[in-house]
KEKE-3310 file (N, C-alpha, C; in steps of 0.2 Angstrom, whole numbers, plus 5000, padded with zeros to 4 digits):
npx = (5390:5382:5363:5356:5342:5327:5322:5309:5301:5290:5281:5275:5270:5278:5286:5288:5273:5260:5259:5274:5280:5279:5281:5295:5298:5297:5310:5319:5318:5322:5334:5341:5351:5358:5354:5350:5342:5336:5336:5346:5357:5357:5367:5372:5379:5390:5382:5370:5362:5353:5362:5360:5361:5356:5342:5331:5329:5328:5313:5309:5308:5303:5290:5286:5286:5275:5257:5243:5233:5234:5236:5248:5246:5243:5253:5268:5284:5292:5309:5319:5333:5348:5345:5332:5318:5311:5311:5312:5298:5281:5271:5252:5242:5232:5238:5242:5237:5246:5242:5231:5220:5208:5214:5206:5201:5207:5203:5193:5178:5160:5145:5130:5116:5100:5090:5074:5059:5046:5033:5035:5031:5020:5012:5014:5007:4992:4992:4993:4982:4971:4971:4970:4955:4949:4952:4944:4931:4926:4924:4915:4905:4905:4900:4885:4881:4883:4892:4905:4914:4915:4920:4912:4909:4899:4894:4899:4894:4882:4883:4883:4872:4863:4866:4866:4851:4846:4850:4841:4829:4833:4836:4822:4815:4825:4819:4803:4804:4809:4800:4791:4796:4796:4780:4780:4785:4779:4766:4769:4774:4761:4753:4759:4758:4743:4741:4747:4738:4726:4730:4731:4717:4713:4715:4708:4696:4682:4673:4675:4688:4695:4694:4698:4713:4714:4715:4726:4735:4734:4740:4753:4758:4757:4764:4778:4781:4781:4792:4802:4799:4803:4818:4820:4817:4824:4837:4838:4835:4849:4857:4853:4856:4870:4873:4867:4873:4885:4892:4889:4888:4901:4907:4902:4908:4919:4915:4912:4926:4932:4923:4927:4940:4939:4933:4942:4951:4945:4945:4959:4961:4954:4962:4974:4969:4967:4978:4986:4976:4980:4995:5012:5026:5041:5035:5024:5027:5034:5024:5014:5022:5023:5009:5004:5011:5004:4991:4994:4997:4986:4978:4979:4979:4963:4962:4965:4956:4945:4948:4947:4934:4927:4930:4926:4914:4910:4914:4903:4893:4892:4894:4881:4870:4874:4870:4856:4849:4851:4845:4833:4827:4827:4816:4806:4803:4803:4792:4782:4782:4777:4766:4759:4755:4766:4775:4786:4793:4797:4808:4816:4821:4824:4838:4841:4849:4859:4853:4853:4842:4839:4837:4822:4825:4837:4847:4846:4853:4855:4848:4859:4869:4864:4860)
npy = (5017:5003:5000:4993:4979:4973:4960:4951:4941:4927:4922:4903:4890:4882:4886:4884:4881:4890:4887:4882:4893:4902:4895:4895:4908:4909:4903:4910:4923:4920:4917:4927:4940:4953:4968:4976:4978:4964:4966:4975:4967:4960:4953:4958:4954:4960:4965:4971:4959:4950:4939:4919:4911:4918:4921:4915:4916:4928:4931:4922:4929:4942:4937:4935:4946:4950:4955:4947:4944:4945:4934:4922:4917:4930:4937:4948:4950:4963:4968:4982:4989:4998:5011:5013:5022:5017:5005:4989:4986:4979:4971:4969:4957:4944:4929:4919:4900:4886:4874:4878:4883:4896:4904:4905:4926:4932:4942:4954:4949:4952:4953:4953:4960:4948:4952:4957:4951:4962:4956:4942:4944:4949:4938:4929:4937:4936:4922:4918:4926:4917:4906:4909:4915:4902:4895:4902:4901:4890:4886:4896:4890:4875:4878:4884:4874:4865:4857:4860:4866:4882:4899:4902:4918:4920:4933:4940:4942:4942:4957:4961:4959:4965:4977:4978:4977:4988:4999:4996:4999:5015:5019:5019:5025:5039:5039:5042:5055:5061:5063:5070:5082:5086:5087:5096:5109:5109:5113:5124:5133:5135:5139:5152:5157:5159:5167:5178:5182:5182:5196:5202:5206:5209:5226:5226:5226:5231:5231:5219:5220:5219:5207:5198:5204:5199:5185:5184:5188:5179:5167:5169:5170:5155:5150:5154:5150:5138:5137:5138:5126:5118:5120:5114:5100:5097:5098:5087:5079:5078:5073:5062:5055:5057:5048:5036:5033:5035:5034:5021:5015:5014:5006:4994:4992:4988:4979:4969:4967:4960:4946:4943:4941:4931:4919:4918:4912:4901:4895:4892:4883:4873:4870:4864:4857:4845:4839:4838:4824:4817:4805:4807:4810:4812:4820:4826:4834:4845:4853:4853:4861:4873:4878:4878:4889:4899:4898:4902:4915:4921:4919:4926:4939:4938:4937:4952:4958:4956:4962:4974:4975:4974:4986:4994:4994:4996:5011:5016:5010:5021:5033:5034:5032:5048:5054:5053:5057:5069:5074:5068:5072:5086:5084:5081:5093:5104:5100:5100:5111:5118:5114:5119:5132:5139:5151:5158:5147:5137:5146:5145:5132:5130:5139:5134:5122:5127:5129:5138:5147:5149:5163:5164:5165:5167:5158:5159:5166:5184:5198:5204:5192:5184:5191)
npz = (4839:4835:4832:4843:4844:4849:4861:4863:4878:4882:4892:4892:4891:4892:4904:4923:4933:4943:4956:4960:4955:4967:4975:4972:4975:4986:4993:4985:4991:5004:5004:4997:5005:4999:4998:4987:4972:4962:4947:4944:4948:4936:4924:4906:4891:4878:4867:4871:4877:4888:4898:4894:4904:4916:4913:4917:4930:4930:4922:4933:4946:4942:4938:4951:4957:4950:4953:4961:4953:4941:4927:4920:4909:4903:4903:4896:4895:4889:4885:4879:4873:4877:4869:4871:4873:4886:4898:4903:4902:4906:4899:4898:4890:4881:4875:4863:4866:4864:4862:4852:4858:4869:4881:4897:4903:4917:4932:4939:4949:4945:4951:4948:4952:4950:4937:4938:4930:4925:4919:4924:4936:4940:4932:4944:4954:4949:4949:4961:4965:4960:4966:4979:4978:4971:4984:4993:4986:4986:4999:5003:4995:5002:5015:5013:5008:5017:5021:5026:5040:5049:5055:5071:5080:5094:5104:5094:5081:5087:5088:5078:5069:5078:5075:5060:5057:5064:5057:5045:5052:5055:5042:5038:5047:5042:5028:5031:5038:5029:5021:5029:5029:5016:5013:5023:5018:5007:5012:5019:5009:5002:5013:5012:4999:5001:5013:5003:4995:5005:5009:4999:4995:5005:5003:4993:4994:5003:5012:5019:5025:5035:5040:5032:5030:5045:5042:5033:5042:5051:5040:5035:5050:5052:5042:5043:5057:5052:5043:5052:5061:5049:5046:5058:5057:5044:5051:5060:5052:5043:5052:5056:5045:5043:5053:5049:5035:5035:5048:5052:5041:5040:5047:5044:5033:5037:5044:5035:5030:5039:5039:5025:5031:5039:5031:5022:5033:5038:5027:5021:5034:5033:5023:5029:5039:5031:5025:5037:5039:5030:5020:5031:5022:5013:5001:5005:5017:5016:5008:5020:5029:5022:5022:5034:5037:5028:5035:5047:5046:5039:5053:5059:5055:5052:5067:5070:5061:5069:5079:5079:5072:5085:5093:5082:5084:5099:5100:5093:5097:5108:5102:5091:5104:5111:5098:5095:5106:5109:5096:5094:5104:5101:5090:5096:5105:5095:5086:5096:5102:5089:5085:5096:5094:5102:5098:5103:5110:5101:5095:5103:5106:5093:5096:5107:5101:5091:5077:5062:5053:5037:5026:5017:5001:4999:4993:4979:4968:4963:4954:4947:4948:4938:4928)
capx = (5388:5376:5358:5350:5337:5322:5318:5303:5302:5283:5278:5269:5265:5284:5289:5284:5266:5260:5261:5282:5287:5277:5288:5303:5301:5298:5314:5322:5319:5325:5342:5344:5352:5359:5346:5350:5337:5337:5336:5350:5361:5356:5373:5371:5383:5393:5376:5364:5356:5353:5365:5354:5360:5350:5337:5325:5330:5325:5309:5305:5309:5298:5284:5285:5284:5266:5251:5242:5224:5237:5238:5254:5243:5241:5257:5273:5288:5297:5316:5320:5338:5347:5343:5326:5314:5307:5315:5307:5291:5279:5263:5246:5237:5231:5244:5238:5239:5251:5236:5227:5211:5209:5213:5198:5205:5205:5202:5189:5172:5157:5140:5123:5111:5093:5084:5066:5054:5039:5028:5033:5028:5011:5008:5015:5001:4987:4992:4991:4975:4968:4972:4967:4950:4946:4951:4938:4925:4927:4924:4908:4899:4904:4896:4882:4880:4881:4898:4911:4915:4915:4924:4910:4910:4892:4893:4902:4889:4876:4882:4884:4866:4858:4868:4861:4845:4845:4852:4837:4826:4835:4834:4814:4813:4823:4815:4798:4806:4812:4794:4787:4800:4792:4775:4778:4787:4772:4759:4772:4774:4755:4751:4763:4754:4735:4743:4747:4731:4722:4732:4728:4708:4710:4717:4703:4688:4684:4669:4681:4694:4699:4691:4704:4718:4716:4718:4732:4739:4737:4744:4759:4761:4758:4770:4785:4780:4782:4798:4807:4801:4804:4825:4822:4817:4830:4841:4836:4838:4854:4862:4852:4857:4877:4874:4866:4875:4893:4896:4886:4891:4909:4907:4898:4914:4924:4912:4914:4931:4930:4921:4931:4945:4937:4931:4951:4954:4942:4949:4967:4961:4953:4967:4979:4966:4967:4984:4986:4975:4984:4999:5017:5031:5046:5033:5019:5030:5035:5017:5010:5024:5020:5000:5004:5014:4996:4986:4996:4996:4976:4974:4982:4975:4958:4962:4965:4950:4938:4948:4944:4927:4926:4931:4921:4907:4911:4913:4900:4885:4892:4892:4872:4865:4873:4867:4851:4848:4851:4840:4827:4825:4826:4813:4800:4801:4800:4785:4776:4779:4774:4756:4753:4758:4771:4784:4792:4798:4799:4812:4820:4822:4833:4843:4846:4852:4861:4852:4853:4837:4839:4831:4821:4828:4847:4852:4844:4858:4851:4847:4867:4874:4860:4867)
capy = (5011:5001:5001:4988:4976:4973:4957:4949:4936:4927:4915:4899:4883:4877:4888:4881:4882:4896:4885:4882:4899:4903:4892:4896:4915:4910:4901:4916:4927:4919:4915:4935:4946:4960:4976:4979:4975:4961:4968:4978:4963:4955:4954:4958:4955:4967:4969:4972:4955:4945:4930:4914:4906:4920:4923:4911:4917:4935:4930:4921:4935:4947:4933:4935:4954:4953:4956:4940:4944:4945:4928:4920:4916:4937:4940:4948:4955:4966:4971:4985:4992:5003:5018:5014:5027:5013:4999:4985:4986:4973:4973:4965:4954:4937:4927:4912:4894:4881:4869:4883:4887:4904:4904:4912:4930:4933:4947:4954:4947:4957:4951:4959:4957:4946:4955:4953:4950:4962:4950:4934:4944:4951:4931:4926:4938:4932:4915:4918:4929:4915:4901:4911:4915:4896:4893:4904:4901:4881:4887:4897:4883:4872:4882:4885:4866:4863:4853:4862:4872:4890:4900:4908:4923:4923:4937:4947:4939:4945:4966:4964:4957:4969:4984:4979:4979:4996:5002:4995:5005:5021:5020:5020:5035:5043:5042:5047:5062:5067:5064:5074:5089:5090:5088:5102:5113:5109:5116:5130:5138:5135:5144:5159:5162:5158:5173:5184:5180:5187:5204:5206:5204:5216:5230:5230:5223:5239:5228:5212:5223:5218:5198:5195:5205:5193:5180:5184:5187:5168:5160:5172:5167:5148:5150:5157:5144:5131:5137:5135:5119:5114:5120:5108:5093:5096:5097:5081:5073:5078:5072:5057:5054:5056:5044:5031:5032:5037:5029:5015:5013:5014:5002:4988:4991:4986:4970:4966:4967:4953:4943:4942:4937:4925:4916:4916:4910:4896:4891:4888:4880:4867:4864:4860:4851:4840:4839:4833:4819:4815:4804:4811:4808:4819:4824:4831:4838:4853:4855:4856:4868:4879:4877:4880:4895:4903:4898:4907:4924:4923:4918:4933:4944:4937:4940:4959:4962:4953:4967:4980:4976:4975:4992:4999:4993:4999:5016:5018:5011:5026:5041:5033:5035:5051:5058:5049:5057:5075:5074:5066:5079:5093:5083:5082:5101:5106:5095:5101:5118:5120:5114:5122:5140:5144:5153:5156:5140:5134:5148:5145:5126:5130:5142:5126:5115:5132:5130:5144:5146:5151:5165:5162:5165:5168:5155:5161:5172:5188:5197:5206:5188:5180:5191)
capz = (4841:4830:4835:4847:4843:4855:4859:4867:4880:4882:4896:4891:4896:4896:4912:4927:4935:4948:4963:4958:4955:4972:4981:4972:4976:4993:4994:4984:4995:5009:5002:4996:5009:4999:4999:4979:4968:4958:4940:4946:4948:4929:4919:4901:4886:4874:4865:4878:4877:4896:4896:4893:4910:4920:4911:4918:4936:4930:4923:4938:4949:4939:4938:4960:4956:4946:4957:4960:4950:4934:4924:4918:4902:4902:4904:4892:4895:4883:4886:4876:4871:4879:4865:4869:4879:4891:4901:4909:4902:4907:4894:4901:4887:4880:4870:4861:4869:4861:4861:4849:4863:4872:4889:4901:4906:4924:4932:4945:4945:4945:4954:4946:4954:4945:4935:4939:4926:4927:4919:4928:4943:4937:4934:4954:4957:4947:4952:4971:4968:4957:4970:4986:4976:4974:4990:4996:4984:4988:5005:5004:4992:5005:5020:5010:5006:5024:5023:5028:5045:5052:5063:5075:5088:5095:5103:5089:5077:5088:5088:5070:5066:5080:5072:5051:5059:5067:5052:5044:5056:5057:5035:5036:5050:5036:5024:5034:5040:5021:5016:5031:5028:5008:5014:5026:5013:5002:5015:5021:5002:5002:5017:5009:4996:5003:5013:4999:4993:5008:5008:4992:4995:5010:5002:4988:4997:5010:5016:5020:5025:5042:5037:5025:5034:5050:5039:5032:5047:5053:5037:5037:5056:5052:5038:5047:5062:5049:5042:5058:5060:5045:5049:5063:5055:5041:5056:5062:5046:5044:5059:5056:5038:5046:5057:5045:5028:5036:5054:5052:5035:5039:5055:5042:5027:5044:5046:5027:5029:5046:5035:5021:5032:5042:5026:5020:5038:5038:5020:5023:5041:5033:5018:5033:5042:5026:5024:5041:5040:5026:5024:5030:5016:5008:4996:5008:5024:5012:5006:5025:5030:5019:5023:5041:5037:5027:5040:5055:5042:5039:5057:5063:5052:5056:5074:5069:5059:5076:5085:5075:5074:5093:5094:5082:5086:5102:5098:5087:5100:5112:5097:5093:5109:5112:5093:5093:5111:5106:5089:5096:5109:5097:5086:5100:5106:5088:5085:5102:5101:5082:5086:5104:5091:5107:5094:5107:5113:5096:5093:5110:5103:5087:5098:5111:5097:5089:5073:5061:5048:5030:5023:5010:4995:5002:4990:4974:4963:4964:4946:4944:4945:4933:4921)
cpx = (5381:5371:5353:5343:5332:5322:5312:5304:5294:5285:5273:5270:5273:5287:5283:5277:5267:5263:5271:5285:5285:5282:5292:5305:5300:5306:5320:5323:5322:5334:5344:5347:5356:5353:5345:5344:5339:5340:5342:5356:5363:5363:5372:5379:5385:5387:5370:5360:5358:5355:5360:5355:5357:5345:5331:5325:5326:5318:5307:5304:5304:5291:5283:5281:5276:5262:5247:5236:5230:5238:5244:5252:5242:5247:5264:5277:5293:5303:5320:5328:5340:5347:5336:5325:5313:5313:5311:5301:5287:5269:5260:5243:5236:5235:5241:5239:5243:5245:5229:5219:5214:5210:5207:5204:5203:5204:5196:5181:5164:5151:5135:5118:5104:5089:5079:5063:5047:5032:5028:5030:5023:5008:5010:5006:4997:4988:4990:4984:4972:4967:4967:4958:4944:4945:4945:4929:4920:4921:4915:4904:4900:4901:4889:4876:4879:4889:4903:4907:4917:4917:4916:4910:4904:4892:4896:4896:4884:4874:4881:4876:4859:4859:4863:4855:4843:4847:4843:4829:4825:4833:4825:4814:4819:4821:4807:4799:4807:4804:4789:4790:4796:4786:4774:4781:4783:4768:4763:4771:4766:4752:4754:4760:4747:4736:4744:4740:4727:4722:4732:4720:4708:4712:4709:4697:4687:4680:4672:4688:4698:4699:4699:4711:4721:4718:4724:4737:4743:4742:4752:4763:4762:4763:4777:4785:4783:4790:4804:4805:4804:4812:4825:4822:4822:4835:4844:4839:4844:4860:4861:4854:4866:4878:4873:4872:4883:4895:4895:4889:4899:4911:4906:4902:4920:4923:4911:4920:4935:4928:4924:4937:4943:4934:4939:4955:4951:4945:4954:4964:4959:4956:4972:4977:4966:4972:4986:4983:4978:4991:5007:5023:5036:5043:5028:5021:5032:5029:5013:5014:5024:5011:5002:5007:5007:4992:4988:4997:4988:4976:4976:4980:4965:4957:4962:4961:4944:4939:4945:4936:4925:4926:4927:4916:4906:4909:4907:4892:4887:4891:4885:4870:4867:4871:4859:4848:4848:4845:4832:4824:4825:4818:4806:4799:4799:4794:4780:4775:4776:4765:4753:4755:4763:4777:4788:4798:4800:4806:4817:4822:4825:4838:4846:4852:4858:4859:4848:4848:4839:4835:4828:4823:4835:4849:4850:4850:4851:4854:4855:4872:4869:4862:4872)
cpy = (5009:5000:4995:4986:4972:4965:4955:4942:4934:4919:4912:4893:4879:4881:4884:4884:4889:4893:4883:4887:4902:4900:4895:4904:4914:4910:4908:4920:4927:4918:4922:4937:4952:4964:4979:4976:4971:4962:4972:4974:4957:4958:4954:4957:4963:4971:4971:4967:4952:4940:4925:4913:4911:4923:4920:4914:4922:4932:4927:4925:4939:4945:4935:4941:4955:4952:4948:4939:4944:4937:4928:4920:4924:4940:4940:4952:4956:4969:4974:4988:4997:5009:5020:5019:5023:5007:4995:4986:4980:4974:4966:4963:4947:4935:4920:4907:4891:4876:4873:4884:4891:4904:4911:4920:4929:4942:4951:4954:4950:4955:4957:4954:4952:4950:4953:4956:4954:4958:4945:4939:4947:4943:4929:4930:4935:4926:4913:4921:4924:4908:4905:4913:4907:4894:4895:4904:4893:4882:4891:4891:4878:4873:4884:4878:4864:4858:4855:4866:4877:4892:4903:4912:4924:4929:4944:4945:4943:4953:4964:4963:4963:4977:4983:4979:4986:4998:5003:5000:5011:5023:5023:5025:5040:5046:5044:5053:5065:5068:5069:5082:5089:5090:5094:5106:5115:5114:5126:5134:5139:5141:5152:5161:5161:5166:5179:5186:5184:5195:5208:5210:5210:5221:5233:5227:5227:5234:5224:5215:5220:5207:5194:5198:5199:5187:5178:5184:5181:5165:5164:5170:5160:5147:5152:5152:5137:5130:5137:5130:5114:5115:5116:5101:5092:5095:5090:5076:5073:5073:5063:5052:5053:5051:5036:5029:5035:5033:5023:5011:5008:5009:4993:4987:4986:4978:4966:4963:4961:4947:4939:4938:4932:4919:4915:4910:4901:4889:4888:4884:4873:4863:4862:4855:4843:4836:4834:4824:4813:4810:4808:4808:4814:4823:4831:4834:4846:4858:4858:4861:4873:4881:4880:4888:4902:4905:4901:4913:4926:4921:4924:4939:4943:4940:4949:4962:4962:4960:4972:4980:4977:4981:4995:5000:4998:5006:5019:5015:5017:5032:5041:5036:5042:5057:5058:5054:5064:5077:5072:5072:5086:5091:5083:5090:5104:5105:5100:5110:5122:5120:5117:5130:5144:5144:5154:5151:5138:5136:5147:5137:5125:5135:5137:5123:5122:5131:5137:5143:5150:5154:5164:5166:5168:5164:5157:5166:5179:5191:5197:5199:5182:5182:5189)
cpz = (4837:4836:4837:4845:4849:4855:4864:4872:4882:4886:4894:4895:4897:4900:4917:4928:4941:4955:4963:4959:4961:4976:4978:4972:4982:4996:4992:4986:5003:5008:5000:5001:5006:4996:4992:4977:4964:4953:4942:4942:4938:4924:4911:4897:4882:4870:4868:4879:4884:4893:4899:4899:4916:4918:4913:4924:4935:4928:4928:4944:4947:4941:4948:4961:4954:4954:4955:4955:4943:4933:4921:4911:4899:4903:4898:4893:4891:4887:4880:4876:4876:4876:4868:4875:4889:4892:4905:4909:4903:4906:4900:4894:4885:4876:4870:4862:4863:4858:4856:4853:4868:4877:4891:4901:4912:4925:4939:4943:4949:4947:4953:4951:4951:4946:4934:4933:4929:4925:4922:4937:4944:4936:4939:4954:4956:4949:4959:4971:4967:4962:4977:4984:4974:4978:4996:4993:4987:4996:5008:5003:4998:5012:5017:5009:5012:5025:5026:5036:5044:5057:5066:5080:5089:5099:5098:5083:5080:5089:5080:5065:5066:5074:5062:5051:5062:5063:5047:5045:5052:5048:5035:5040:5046:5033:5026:5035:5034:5021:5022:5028:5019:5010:5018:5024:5009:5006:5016:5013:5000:5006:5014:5005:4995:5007:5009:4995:4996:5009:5006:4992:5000:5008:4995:4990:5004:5013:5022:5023:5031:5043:5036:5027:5040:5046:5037:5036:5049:5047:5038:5044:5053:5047:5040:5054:5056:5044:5047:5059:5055:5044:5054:5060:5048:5044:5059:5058:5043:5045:5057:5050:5039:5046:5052:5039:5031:5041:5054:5046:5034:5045:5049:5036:5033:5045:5040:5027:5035:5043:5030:5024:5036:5036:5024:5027:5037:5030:5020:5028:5039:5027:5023:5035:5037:5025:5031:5041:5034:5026:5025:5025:5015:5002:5001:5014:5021:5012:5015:5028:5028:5018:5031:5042:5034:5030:5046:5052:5041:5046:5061:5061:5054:5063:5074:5068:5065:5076:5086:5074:5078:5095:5090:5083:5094:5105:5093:5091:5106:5108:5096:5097:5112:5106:5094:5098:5111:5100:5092:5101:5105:5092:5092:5105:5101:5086:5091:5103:5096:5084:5091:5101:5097:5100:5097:5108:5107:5093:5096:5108:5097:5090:5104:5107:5090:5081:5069:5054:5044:5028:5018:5003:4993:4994:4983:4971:4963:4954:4941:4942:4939:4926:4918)
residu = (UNK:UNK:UNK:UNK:UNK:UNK:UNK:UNK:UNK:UNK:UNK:UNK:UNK:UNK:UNK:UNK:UNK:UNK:UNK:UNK:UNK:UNK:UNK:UNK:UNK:UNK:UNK:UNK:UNK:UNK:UNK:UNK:UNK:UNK:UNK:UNK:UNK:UNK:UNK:UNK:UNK:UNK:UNK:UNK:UNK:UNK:UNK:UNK:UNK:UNK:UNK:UNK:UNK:UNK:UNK:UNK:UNK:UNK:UNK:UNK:UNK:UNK:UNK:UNK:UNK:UNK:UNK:UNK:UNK:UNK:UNK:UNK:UNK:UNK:UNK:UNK:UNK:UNK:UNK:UNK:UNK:UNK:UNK:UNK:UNK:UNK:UNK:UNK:UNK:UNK:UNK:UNK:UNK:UNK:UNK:UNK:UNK:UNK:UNK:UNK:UNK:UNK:UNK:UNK:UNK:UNK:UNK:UNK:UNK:UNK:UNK:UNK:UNK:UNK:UNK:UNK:UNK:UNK:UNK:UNK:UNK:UNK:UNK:UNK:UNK:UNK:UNK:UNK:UNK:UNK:UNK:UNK:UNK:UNK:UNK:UNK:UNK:UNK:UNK:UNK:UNK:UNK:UNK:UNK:UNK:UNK:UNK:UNK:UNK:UNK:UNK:UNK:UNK:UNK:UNK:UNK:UNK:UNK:UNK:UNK:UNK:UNK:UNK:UNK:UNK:UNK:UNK:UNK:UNK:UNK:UNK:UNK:UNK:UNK:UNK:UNK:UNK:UNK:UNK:UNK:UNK:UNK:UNK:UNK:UNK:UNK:UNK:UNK:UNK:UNK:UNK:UNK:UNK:UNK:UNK:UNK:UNK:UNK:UNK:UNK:UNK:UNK:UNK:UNK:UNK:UNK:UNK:UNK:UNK:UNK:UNK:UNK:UNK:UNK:UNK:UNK:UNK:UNK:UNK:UNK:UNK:UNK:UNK:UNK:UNK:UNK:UNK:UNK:UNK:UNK:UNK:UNK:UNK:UNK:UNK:UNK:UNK:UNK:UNK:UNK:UNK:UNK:UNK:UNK:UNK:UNK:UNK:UNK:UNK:UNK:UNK:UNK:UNK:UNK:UNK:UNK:UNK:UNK:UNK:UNK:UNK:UNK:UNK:UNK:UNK:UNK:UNK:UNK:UNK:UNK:UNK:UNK:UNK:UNK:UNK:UNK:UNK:UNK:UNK:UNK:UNK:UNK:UNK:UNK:UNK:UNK:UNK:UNK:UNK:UNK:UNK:UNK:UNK:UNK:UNK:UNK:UNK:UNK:UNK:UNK:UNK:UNK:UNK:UNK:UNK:UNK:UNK:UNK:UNK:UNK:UNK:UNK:UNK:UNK:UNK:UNK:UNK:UNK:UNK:UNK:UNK:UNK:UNK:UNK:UNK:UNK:UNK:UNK:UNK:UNK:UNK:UNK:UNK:UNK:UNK:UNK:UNK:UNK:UNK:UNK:UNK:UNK:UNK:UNK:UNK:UNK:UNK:UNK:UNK:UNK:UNK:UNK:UNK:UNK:UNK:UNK:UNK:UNK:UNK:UNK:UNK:UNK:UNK:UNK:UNK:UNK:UNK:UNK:UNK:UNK:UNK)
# end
């Protein structure tokens, strides 16, 4: 038997449209009732080639068969021999229009997401920082000037005034107390070696011998008197030094930070107030809804900061008078018992406040690690 020639069959723009052979496979399938396949039924000649007058059938039949996401313009079916390996092969690609232009492919379509620009969103910021930053400079100079309005909380205005003032204070007793603890550091090293001085004298002066002893004695006592006080007044300063440059400090970053938004707050308030009196239009309805939108996110945030400052202020005049109240009291036994020479009490008043004195030269490397 001579050997079979392939040919090809290619749908183009003279078979019917999609919606045609949709109906005419509807209808085709209704009119079927035997359970054999199609292709089964397709009658061939002596050479194996499909007689022309079912040929269109067959192809529209097959077309039913494709999957709907395949184009007709994508589509080619090849009918190979019976020598051949394959039968019924049905290739997927583009075949070139009649009208010489490409048809689109179809196919499944793919949704990226937008890629953001780190640059354009480095300038958003800038531009909002540089916007929100006139809007609030505007806002001082015009508060400054006397033109503009202010929110104010009289009495939250009136703790935060009292408080930078007792700051003020609590700063100068301070620095008095530093400058007494050197000047009593000065005397004390003073005394110590006015005492070694004396014990020297008493050792080689037989006359003077007991003179210069007693002597020695006292400044030794008054020198060891004055290094416990002078653990107490460090003590003092300390606590005091906490309390100023830490709580107070961190109470007054708090009322900075009130401030700040109370100024943002007052700014937007009166680009609204603007806007309102303005007139309403298609152009400026957008513009005030997005102003009113600013001004209830700074007026909520302002509310937040009040609160917060409410609170710590709060908090922060109940830990005072219970530091303040402490300190002072160890600073007035200390004090009182140092001049009346009761060592005693003096000692009995860093063992109250459980302060623990340094001996002198604890902190000094000793020679092995000067090496």
């Amino acid at each position: 038997m001579s050997e079979h020639s392939s040919e090809s069959t290619t749908l183009d723009e003279s078979h019917p449209s999609a919606e045609e052979i949709q109906s005419g496979c509807e209808g085709s399938a209704m009119a079927q009732e035997s359970p054999k396949n199609s292709a089964a039924e397709i009658p061939v000649t002596s050479n194996g080639q499909l007689e022309d007058s079912h040929e269109h059938s067959f192809n529209r039949d097959l077309k039913c068969s494709l999957p709907v996401g395949l184009g007709l313009s994508e589509t080619k079916i090849t009918s190979h021999g019976f020598d051949g390996a394959k039968e019924g092969v049905v290739e997927a690609g583009q075949f070139p229009n009649k009208g010489g232009r490409a048809q689109q492919k179809s196919g499944p379509v793919v949704l990226a997401d937008e890629v953001k620009n780190p640059a354009m969103e480095k300038l958003e910021l800038v531009r909002k920082w540089s916007l929100n930053t006139y809007k609030c400079t505007r806002q001082i100079i015009s508060e400054k000037l006397g033109r503009g309005s202010r929110t104010v909380d009289l009495e939250l205005e009136a703790q935060i005034d009292i408080l930078r003032d007792n700051k003020k204070k609590y700063e100068n007793i301070l620095r008095l107390a530093q400058t007494l603890s050197t000047q009593l550091f000065q005397m004390v090293h003073t005394q110590r070696q006015l005492g070694d001085a004396f014990a020297d004298l008493s050792l080689k002066s037989l006359e003077l011998h007991e003179e210069f002893g007693y002597n020695a004695d006292t400044q030794k006592l008054l020198a060891k008197n004055g290094e416990t006080l002078l653990g107490a007044i460090n003590f003092f300063i300390a606590s005091v030094n906490t309390l100023v440059n830490k709580t107070i400090e961190d109470t007054l970053l708090t009322v900075k930070q009130y401030e700040s938004a109370r100024i943002e707050y007052d700014a937007y308030r009166t680009d609204l107030e603007e806007l309102n009196l303005g007139p309403r239009d298609a152009n400026t309805l957008p513009k005030i809804e997005q102003s009113q939108q600013l001004f209830q996110v700074h007026k909520e945030k302002y509310d937040k900061m009040r609160n917060d400052v409410s609170i710590k202020l709060k908090f922060l005049e109940e830990n005072k008078v219970k530091v303040l109240h402490n300190q002072l009291v160890l600073f007035h036994n200390a004090i009182a018992a140092y001049f009346a020479g009761n060592q005693k009490q003096l000692e009995q008043t860093l063992k109250q406040f459980h302060i623990k004195l340094k001996t002198p030269g604890a902190d000094a490397p000793s020679w092995l690690e000067e090496q």
